[in-house]
N, C-alpha and C positions, 0 to 999 in steps of 0.2 A: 532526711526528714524524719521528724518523730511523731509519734502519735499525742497530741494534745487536748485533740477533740473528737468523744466520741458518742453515739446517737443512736441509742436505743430503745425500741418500742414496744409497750406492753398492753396488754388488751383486755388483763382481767381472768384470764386463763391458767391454765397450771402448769405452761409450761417458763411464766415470767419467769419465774426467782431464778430458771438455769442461765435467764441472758443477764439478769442483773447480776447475779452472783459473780459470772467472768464478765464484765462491763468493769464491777468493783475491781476487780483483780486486774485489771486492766491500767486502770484510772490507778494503782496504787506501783505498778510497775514503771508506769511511764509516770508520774505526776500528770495525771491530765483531768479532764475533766468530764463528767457525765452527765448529758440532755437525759435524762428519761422522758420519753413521748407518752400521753396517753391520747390518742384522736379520737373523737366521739363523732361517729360522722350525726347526720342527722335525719330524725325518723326517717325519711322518703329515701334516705341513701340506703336503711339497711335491710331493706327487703328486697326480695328479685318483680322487676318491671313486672306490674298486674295489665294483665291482656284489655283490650275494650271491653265493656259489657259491666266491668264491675263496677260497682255501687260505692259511692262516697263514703256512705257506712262502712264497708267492708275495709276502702283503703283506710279509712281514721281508725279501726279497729288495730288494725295491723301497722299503723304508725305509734299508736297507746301502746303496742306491747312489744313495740320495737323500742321505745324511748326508758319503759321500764326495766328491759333488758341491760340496757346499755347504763342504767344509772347503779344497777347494781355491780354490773363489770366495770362500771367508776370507780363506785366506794371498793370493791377488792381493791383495784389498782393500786387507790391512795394508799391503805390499810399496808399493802404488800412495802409499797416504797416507804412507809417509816420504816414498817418493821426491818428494813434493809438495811436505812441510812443507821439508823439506831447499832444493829449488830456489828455493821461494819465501822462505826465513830470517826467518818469523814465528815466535813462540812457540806450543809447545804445549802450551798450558793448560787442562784443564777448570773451571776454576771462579773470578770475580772475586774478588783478596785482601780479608780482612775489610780497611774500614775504609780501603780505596782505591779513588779513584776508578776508575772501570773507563775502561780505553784500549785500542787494539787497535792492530792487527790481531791477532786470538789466533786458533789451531785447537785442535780436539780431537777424538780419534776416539772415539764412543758404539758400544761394541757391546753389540747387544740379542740376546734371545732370542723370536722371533716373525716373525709374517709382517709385510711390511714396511707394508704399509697402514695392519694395525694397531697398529704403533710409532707411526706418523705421527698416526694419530687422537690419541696420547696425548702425545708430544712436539710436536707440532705449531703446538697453540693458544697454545705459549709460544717461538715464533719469529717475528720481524717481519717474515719472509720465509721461504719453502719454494722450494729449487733442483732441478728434475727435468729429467733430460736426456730428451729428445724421441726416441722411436729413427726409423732410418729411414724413409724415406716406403714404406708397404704392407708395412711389419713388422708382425706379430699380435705384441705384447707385452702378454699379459694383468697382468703383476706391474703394469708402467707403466699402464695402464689403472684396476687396483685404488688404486692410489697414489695416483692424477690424482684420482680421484673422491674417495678420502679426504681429500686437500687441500681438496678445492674445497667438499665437500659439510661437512665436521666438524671441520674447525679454526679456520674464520673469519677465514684468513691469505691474505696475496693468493702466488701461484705464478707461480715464475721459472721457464718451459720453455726449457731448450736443445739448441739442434741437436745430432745426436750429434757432428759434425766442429768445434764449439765454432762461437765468431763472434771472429773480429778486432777488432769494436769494440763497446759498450756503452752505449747512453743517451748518443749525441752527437745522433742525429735521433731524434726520437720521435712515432708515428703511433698517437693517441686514436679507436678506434672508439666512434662514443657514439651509440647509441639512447636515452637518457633512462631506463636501467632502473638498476634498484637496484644489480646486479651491474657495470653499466660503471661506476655511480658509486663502488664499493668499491674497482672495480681502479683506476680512478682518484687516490682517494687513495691505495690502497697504492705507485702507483706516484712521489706528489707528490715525496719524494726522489730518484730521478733526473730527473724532470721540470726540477726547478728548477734540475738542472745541466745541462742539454741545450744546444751551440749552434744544436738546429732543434726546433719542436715543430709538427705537424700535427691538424689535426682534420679525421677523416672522416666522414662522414654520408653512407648509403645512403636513400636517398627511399622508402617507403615507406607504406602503408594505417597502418603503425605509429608511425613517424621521421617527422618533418616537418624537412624540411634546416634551418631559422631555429634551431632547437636548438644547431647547431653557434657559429654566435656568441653565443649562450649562455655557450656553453664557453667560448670566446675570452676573454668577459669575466671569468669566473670565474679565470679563470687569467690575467688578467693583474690581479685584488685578491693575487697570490700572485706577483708580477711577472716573469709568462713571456709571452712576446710569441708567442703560436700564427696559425698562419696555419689556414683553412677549407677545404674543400672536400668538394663534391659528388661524390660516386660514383654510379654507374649501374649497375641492376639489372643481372645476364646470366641473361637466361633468367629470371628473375624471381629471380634468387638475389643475396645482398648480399656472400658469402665470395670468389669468384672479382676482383671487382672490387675489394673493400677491399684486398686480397693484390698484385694489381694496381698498383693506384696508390700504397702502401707503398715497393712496390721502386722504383719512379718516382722516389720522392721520397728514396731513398737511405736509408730506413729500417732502423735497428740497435735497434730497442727498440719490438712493437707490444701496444698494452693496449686490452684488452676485458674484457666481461663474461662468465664462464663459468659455463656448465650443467651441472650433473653431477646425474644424476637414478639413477645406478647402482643397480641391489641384487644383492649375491654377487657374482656372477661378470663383469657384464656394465657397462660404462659406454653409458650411454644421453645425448649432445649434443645441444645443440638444433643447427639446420643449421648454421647460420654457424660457430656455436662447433668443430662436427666438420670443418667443413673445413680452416679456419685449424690447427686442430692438424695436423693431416694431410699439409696442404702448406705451411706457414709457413718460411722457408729461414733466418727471424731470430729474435732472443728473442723469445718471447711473455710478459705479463705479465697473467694472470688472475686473477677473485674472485669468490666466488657472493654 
């Protein structure tokens, strides 16, 4: 499978241009094609639940400059995606011609009306890929948070996190964390299309009570029935934790592309990771590529 379709969402923020930027670089690798998402939820979505007691006054206050908010992180949005489509001189197209084969690179920008999660719950399951920029390291981004979790948890697509300062390169080294779970075996193959164009591909394996390291040349072999030449390696607990060290010897290795399996066990408000998974989001300084 290739990458054809991919699903990216922006919000009016500064860290857009780093997921459309590799969104485009994406779409021009694979010929595929680019949803840009804008979802506006609507005023009553975008504040936090008002207690009883308060005053119709107060909530229509706070809906007036919840809706002005959101009209100004429109107009960036739009403003953002010409200036994008322009730079980059792809078409913008929403929809393959009857009756032709479909080619790309194509964009287009989707705007919705809803909270962005759950656009994504719904768009989602019919993208070969979801692009989320990562915010910075000890930002509380709950939207990103609500998103992450919608990805991972209800669409069954593997997720592109990007830094928010973008990355310079993509899927030339790639570093496989593999514990033998279902979720590293998804992002796995979600990730088989950059894999097989990589000039470096890595397998890490953290030893523990769980992971038995011989796992990793497992991998090796599996991947080279798919003809990639992976190299192994053993990581070591810190402190009994496997996220510090994977992150570790990634950058060691010049890593621009790392895939894992991710957890998202969220409900309402809160994204709940398992450890490795919350760290690596936390402090990963490169793309990450995740699947539950």
């Amino acid at each position: 499978m290739t990458i054809k379709a991919i699903l990216t969402p922006i919000c009016g923020g500064t860290g857009d241009r780093a997921g459309l930027d590799i969104s485009v670089l994406l779409a021009r690798r694979f010929a595929a094609h680019v949803d840009v998402l804008f979802a506006r939820p609507k005023p009553t979505e975008s504040f936090p639940v008002v207690g009883e007691g308060v005053s119709s006054t107060v909530v229509d206050q706070l809906a007036v400059s919840a809706a002005q908010e959101w009209t100004l992180r429109e107009s960036r949005a739009v403003s953002l995606f010409a200036t994008a489509v322009a730079e980059a001189k792809i078409p913008d197209c929403g929809r393959p011609a009857p009756g032709v084969p479909p080619g790309g690179p194509t964009i287009a920008l989707r705007q919705e009306v809803g909270r962005e999660d759950w656009v994504i719950r719904r768009m989602g399951p019919l993208a070969d890929l979801i692009v989320l920029v990562n915010p910075s390291k000890g930002e509380d981004d709950l939207q990103f948070s609500l998103s992450l979790e919608a990805s991972l948890s209800d669409t069954g697509r593997p997720v592109l996190l990007v830094p928010v300062l973008g990355a310079e390169n993509l899927g030339r080294t790639v570093c496989i964390a593999w514990n033998g779970s279902g979720p590293a075996s998804r992002a796995l193959a979600g990730a088989m299309p950059l894999i097989e164009r990589a000039d470096a591909v890595h397998v890490l394996v953290a030893a523990s009570h769980r992971t038995d390291p011989a796992q990793g040349e497992a991998v090796a072999r599996y991947l080279g029935w798919h003809g990639v030449r992976a190299n192994v390696h053993p990581v070591r607990l810190h402190a009994g934790k496997a996220g510090p060290g994977l992150l570790a010897t990634a950058e060691s290795l010049g890593c621009d592309l790392f895939v894992m399996g991710g957890y998202g066990h969220g409900r309402v408000r809160e994204l709940f990771l398992g450890g490795v998974t919350r760290f690596v989001v936390a402090h990963a300084v490169f793309p990450v590529i995740m699947a539950h």
